[in-house]
Steps between C-alpha positions, in 0.01 A plus 500: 500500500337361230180642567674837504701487177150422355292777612794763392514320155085557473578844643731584186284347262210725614757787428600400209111521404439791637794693362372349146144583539408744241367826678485820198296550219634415115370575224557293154530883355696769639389767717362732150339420200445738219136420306311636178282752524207263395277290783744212575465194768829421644556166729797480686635219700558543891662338732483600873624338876131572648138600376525854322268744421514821252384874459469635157385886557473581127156494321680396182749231634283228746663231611366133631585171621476169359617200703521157438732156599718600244590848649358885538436744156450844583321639228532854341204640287609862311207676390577733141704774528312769250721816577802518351710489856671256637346396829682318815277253738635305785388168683625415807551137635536384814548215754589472854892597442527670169313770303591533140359780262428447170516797253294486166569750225273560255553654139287756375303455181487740164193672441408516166284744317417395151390710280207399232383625184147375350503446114131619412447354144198746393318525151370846586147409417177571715474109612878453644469454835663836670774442728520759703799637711286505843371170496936397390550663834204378717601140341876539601381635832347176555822236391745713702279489840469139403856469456620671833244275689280809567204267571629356840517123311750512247864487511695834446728487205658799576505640123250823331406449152523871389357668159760590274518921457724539198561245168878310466608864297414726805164671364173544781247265439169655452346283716715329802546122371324476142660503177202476262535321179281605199423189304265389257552149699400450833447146576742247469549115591723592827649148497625595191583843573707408778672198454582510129538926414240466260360805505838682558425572876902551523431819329269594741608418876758737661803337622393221711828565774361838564131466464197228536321492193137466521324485181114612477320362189255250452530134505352260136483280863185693621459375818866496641510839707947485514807326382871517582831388404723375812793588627887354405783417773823441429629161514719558800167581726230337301157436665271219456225479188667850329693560199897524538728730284835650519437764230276727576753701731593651199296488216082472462274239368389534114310202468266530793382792732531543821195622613136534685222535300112569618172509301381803406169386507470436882624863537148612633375111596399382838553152654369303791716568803436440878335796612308543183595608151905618407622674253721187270768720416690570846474134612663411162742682460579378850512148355719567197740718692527197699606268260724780332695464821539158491161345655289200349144413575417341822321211354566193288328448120587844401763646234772312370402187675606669856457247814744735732511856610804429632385628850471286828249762624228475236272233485458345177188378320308299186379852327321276217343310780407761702330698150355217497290509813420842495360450207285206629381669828249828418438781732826503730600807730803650420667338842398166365639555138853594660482166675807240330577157599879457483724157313408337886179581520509732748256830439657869555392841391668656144671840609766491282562761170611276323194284467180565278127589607331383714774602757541802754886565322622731771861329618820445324670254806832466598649255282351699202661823615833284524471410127402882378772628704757249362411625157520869600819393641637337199270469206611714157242702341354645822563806619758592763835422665628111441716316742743347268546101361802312436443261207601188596572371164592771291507247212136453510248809438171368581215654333185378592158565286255777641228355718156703496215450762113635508 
């Protein structure tokens, strides 16, 4: 009897266990999650009664597995969203009793079109450089296939840097994006010129929420080709290494400019580049555009003491150090001189715009087009719509000094 009472007691134990045993799929989200329209990695804990396994049918929203002793991740990697529609993707989990679908909306993203006017500081006489308005064009031509990642390497930042047709009052331009300045003075100290108003370059630029203001003169620094003044965000969504101020919603610098400004005197220059000589300007302007939107160099030892870019995706290096070398070493290829050797040692190619010569400067990556976008998003005194701030402390304006960058 004994014997009996013993096996039915096992009997309901195994029951019990059986009944407990976990069978479904669960999720440590719910069944939809609503993302950004910018590239995004999103882990999410899973817990399932048997092995599982997952179809994600949408190019833009891939899916994988991680498992370890402390449990299953499924994964979710969004690519960007550069149309301005929303966009649905699904991945589907499953195990031996329970398929569960995940749905993944994506937000679209604003495209911007900014418009530009070029400042063209000219004395009239027969040796000023001539800036003409087809090379202005062929120039721009060049930055906005750069900045849509025409080239099949760079990021896409979804935006079109247009030439401005009419001044602030309404009248045609003459010429599509120049406003030319006749002036007995055409070289200035830009430091000068754009940090501390000296030369009254407030007078000059075109409202900077409407308008990019790139100033064409030439530079008492001979052999610095560009130069621009940063970008502000507002204290409530502040990004690392820039400037923060709550004022500029609604009312303009008069201390400082916010501005590019390129060297007149490269206007018709060549430079070394990877497939023989380049034009400076277009590569420049490029550059300076680039830190106008909120970008720093991608090396250490450069202006204002700068040891970050801020960006995860750019390897950093010892620029000093590595002028240095070049220096030491004669008769390098150009695949040689683009060679770097990173704060571990370890030796990688320089494709980045935001670095100097020697360097192929063809990619902006995705971190980088996370910190322009940000700005776009955000930042006063650049053109376009702004998603709005709350101040968090209202009793506190912060106004931060302007921070300028070759």
């Amino acid at each position: 009897m004994q014997k009996y009472i013993l096996i039915y007691l096992l009997f309901l134990l195994v029951t019990s266990c059986e009944k407990d045993k976990f069978e479904g799929i669960e999720l440590s989200i719910g069944n939809e999650i609503q993302v950004s329209s910018e590239q995004q990695t999103i882990r999410i804990a899973l817990r399932s009664g048997s092995d599982w396994s997952f179809a994600s049918p949408t190019s833009w929203c891939r899916a994988s597995k991680i498992s370890t002793p402390q449990g299953d991740t499924l994964v979710i990697n969004t690519q960007v969203n550069t149309t301005t529609t929303e966009r649905t993707g699904t991945v589907t989990i499953s195990n031996s009793d329970q398929q569960k679908i995940l749905t993944v909306t994506q937000k679209g993203e604003i495209y911007f079109e900014l418009p530009v006017i070029f400042h063209v500081y000219s004395d009239g006489s027969a040796n000023d450089a001539k800036v003409t308005a087809a090379y202005i064009q062929e120039c721009m031509d060049y930055v906005n296939n750069f900045y849509r990642g025409n080239n099949g390497k760079s990021e896409n930042l979804n935006l079109q840097f247009t030439l401005a047709t009419t001044t602030p009052e309404g009248t045609p331009l003459v010429e599509p994006g120049i406003n030319t300045i006749q002036s007995s003075s055409t070289s200035f100290n830009v430091d000068n010129y754009l940090r501390y108003n000296t030369y009254n370059g407030t007078q000059i630029i075109w409202d900077p929420n409407k308008y990019i203001n790139i100033i064409i003169c030439s530079f008492t620094e001979e052999n610095v080709t560009g130069i621009a003044m940063t970008p502000y965000t507002p204290q409530g969504k502040s990004l690392p290494g820039l400037r923060r101020n709550d004022t500029y919603y609604t009312s303009l610098p008069t201390n400082s400019v916010q501005a590019v400004m390129i060297n007149k005197t490269f206007v018709n220059k060549l430079e070394t580049g990877a497939y023989g000589p380049q034009p400076v300007w277009p590569t420049t302007l490029a550059h300076e555009l680039g830190h106008y939107l909120g970008l720093f160099h991608v090396f250490s030892g450069g202006d204002n003491g700068q040891t970050t870019d801020y960006c995860e995706d750019t390897p950093d290096y010892d620029r000093p150090a590595y002028d240095t070398w070049l220096a030491s070493v004669p008769r390098l290829t150009f695949a040689q001189a683009a060679q770097r050797q990173d704060r571990n040692g370890n030796t990688f190619t320089s494709y980045n715009i935001m670095d100097y010569n020697y360097g192929y400067r063809d990619r902006i990556t995705p971190n980088q087009r996370a910190r322009i976008r940000h700005v776009l998003d955000y930042s006063p005194l650049i053109p376009g719509p702004k998603i709005a701030v709350e101040n968090s402390s209202r009793a506190t304006i912060i106004t931060e000094e302007p921070l300028i960058l070759k």
